[in-house]
C-alpha positions in Angstrom: 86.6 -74.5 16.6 87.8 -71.4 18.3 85.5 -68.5 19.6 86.5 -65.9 16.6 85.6 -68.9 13.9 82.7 -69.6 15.5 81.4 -66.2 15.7 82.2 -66.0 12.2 80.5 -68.3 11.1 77.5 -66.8 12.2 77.5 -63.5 11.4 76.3 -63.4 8.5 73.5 -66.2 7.8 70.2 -66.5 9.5 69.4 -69.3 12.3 68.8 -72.5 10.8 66.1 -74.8 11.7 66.5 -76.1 15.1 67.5 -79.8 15.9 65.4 -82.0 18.2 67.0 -79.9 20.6 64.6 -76.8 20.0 67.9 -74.8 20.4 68.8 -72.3 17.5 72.2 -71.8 17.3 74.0 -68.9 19.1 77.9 -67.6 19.6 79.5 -68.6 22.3 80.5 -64.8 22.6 77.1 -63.7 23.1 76.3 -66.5 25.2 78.9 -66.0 27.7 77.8 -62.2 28.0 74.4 -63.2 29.1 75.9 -65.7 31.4 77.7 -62.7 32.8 75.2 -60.2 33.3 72.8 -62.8 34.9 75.4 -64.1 37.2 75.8 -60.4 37.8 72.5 -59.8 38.3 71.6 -62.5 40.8 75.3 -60.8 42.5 73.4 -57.4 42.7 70.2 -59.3 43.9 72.1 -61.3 46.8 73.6 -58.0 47.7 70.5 -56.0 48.1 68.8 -58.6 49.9 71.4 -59.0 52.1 71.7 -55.0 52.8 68.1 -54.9 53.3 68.3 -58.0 56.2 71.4 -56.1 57.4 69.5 -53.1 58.0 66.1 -54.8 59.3 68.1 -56.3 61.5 69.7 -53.5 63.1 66.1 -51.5 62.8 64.7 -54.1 64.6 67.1 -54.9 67.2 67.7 -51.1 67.9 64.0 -50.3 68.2 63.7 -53.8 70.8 65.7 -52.0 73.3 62.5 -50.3 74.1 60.6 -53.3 75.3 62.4 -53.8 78.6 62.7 -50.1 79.3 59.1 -48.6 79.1 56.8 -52.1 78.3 57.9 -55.3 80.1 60.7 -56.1 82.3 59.9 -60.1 81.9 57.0 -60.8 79.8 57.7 -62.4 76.9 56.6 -60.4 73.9 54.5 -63.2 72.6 52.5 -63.6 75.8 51.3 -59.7 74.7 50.5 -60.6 71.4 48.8 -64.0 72.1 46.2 -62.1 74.6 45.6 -59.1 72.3 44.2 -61.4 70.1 42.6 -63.9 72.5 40.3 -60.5 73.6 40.0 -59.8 69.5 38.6 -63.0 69.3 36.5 -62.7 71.6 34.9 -59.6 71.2 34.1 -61.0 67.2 32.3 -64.0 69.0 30.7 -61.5 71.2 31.4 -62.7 74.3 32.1 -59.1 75.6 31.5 -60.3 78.9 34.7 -61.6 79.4 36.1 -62.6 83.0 39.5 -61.5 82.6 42.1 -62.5 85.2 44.7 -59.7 87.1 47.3 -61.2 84.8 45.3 -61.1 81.8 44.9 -57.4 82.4 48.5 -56.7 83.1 49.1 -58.4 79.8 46.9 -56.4 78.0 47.5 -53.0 79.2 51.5 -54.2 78.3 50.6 -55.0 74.6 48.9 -51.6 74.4 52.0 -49.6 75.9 53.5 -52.0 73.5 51.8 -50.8 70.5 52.6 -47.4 71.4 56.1 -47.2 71.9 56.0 -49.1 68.8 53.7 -47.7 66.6 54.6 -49.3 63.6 54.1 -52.9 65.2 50.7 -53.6 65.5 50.5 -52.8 61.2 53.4 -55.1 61.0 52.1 -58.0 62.9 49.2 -58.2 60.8 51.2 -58.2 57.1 53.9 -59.9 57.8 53.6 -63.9 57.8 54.4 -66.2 60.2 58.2 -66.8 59.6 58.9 -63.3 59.3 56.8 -62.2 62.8 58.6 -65.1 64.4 62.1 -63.2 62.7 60.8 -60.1 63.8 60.2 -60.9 67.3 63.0 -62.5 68.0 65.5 -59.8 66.7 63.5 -57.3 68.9 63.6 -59.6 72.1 67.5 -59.7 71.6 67.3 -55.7 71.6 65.5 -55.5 74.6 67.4 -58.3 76.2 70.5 -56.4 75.3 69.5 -53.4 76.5 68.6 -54.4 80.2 72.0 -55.8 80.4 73.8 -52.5 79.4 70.9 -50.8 82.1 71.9 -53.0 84.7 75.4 -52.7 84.4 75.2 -48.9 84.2 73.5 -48.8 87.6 75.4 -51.6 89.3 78.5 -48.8 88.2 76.4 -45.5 89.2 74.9 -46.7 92.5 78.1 -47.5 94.0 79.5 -43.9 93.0 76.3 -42.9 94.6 76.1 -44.9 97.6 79.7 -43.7 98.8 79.2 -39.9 97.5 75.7 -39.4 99.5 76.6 -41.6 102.5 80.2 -41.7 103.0 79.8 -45.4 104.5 82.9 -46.6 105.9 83.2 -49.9 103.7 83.1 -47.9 100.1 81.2 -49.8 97.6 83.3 -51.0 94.6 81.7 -50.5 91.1 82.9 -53.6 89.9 81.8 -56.1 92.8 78.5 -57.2 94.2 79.5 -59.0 96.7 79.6 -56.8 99.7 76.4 -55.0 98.6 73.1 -56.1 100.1 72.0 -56.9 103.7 76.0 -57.0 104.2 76.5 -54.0 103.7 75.3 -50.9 106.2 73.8 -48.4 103.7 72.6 -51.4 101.2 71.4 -53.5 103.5 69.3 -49.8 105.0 68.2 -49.1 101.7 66.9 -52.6 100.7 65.3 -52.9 104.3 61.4 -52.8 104.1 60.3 -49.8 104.9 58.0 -50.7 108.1 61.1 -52.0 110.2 63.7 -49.4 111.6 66.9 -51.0 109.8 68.7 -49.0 113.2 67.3 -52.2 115.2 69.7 -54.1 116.0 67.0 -57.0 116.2 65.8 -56.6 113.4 68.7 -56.0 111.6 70.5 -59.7 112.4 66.9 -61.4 111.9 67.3 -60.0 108.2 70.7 -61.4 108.0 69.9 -64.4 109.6 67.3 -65.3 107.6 64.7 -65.5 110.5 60.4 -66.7 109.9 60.3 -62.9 111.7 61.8 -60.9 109.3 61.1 -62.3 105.5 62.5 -59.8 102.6 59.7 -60.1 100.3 58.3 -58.1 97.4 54.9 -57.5 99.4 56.7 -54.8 101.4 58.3 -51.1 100.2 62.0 -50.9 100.3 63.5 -47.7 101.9 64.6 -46.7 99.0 61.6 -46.2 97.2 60.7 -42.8 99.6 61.5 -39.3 99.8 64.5 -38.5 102.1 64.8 -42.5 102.8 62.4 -41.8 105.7 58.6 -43.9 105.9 55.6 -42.9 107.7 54.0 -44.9 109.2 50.9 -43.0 109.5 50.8 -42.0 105.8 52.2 -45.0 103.2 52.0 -42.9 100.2 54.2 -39.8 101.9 57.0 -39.4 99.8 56.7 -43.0 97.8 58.7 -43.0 94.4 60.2 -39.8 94.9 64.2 -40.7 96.4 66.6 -39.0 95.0 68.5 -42.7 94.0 65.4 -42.9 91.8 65.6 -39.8 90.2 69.6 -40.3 89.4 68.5 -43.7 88.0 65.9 -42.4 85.6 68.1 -39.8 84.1 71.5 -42.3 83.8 69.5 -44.6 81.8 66.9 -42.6 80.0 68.9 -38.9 79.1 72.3 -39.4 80.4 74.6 -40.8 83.4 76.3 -37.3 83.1 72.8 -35.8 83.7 72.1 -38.0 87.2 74.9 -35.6 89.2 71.8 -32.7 89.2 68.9 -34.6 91.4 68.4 -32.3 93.6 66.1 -29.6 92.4 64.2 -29.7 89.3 65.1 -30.4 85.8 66.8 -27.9 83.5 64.8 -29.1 80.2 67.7 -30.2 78.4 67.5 -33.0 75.3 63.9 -32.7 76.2 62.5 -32.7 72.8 64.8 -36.0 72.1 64.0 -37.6 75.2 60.6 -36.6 75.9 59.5 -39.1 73.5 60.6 -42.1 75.4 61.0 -40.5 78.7 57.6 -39.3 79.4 56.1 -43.1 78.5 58.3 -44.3 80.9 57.6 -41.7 83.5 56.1 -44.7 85.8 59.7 -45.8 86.6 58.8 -49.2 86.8 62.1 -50.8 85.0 64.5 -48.2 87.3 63.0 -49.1 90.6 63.4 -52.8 89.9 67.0 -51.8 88.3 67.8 -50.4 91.2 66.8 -52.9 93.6 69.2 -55.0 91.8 72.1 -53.3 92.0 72.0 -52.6 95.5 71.4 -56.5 96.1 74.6 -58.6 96.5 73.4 -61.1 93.2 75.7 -61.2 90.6 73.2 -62.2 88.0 69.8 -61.1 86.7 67.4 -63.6 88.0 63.8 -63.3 89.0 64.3 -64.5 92.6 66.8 -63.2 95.4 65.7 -65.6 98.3 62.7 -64.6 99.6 62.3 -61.7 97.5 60.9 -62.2 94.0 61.6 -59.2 91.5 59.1 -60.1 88.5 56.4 -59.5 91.7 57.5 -56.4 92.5 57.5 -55.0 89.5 53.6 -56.2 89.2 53.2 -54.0 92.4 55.0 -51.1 91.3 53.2 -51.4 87.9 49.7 -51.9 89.5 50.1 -48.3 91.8 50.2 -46.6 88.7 47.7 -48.5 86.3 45.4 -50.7 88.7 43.8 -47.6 91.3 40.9 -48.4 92.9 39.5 -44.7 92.1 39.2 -41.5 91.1 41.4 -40.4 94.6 44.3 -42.6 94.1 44.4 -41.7 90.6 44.8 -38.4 91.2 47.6 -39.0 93.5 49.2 -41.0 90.8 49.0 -38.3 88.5 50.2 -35.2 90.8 52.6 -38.1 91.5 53.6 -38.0 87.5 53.7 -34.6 87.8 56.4 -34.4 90.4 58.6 -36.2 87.9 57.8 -34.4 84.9 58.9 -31.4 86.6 61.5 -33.5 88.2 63.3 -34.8 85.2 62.1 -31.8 82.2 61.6 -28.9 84.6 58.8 -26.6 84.6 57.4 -25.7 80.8 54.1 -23.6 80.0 54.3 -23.9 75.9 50.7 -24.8 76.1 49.8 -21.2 77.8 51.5 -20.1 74.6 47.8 -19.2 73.2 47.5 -17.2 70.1 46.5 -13.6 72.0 49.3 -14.5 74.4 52.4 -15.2 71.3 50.7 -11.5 69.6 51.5 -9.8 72.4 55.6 -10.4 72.1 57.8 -8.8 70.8 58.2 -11.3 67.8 54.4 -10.6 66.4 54.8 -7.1 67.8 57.6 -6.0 65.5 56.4 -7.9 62.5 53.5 -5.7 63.0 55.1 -2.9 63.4 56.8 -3.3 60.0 53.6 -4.3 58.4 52.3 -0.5 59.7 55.7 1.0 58.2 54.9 -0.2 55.0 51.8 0.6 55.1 52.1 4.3 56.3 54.9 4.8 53.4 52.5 3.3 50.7 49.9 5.9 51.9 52.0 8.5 51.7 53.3 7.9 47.9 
């Protein structure tokens, strides 16, 4: 029977007792309509779920690239989570007594910088189930993976443009090779040299080529290139610590603009600030650039944790425990005229919080808006 005959058939008579089946006859017409609209339907559905992972995706990768710039250069992100809630756990059992360890510590102060450059995560990690944190994590570790590889090759770029604009050395670095950076080369190999040895030596200069038990490269010394002018004194350690000018053109090429790293010299003009301040001033430490940096004036090709004797996930610890770990109310003030320095460095002076209420009145904004207040008035007087 064809579609049209069947639908004719029943137009006009009600449904008649169903079979065994259960099933009271319908037209094929109308049947085939639903079909359509539910096949539809569950088209529409796949869509919107797929849009929706589409865009979480790219929300969460996006937001990841955070988490190597201004929380953890190596730390896995679950290592932050999993001692957040070890303390949480034990702070219910009240065991507030707790005997952390230095790593411990550095883990937990990580999960909170965490937290805050992320402020939507801690909410999230709670709600979402398992599966979904494990999604979630992973697509922000793959930002933040991502990320340090577009930082690194930035710098390995920038520094040699750097390196043969500020020194002029007579082998010119070429952006696109490592392999006559490092102790090889003259102004690298001065730059990478621990700050208590005179890189002019000639002695010690070949015992850090060579390799020698006398001159170990390790993370338990400053590099040059950490201090003020590229000059150390010996009498004073802290003199001009994190405050080179290599530094400073790092931090802005990575966290406003590579365009932005030609002006290092005196202080910043302010621009972008209310875009970048955000970021920028929770990253103000400098941690991820100094280690950046090391790298690219290092002759490895690759990122790795260990360059011979020196081992980078170490110095970062170091760099990260000057800033967070001070044994007092002295150093910490150093640290923070030292944060200071690079405020004014990177944003340039501002004094909007001297902007107080008797201050903004006396302006000429609030002046002339009273003024025309008193013009009205003295007109509505006079009527």
């Amino acid at each position: 029977m064809s579609v049209e005959s069947e639908n004719e058939v029943y137009r006009d008579i009600a449904p008649t007792i169903p079979d065994d089946s259960g099933a009271v006859p319908t037209s094929a017409e109308a049947r085939a309509k639903r079909r359509i609209a539910a096949l539809e339907g569950e088209l529409q559905t796949m869509r919107e779920q797929r849009g929706s992972k589409k865009r979480k995706t790219t929300y969460y990768v996006a937001q990841g690239r955070a988490i190597r710039r201004m929380v953890v250069l190596y730390t896995n992100v679950e290592d932050l989570i999993a001692e957040n809630d070890r303390r949480y756990n034990e702070a219910l059992e009240d065991d507030l007594a707790m005997n952390s360890t230095t790593e411990q510590d550095r883990l937990q102060r990580g999960y909170i910088t965490f937290a805050q450059a992320l402020p939507w995560l801690h909410g999230r990690l709670t709600k979402l189930d398992i599966d979904e944190c494990e999604d979630m994590i992973k697509k922000l570790k793959k930002g933040a993976d991502a990320a340090r590889g577009d930082d690194t090759s930035t710098l390995k770029d920038l520094i040699a443009t750097w390196i043969n604009q500020d020194f002029r050395p007579s082998a010119l670095l070429r952006p696109d090779d490592k392999q006559l950076r490092g102790f090889a080369h003259d102004v690298c190999g001065k730059l990478l040299c621990p700050a208590e040895w005179d890189w002019n030596n000639d002695r010690v200069k070949a015992g850090i080529r060579d390799r020698t038990s006398d001159f170990i490269v390790s993370e338990n010394s400053w590099p040059l290139f950490l201090y003020e002018n590229y000059s150390f004194d010996s009498t004073d350690l802290e003199k001009g610590l994190f405050q080179s000018k290599i530094l400073i053109q790092a931090f802005k090429a990575i966290f406003t603009s590579p365009s932005s790293a030609k002006e290092a010299d005196g202080d910043g003009d302010g621009a972008d600030i209310l875009e970048c301040n955000r970021r920028a001033r929770r990253a103000l430490n400098q941690v991820k650039v100094k280690t950046c940096v090391r790298f690219a004036l290092s002759s490895i090709s690759s990122w790795r944790t260990v360059d011979g004797d020196f081992d980078y996930e170490s110095f970062w610890n170091n760099i990260v425990d000057y800033f967070e770990d001070v044994p007092g109310p002295v150093a910490q003030r150093k640290v923070d005229k030292l944060l200071e320095w690079w405020t004014r460095k990177i944003f340039g002076k501002n004094h909007r919080q001297d902007l107080t209420p008797e201050v903004v009145s006396r302006m000429s904004v609030s002046a002339l808006a009273e003024q025309r207040r008193a013009q009205e008035d003295a007109a509505f007087d006079s009527e």
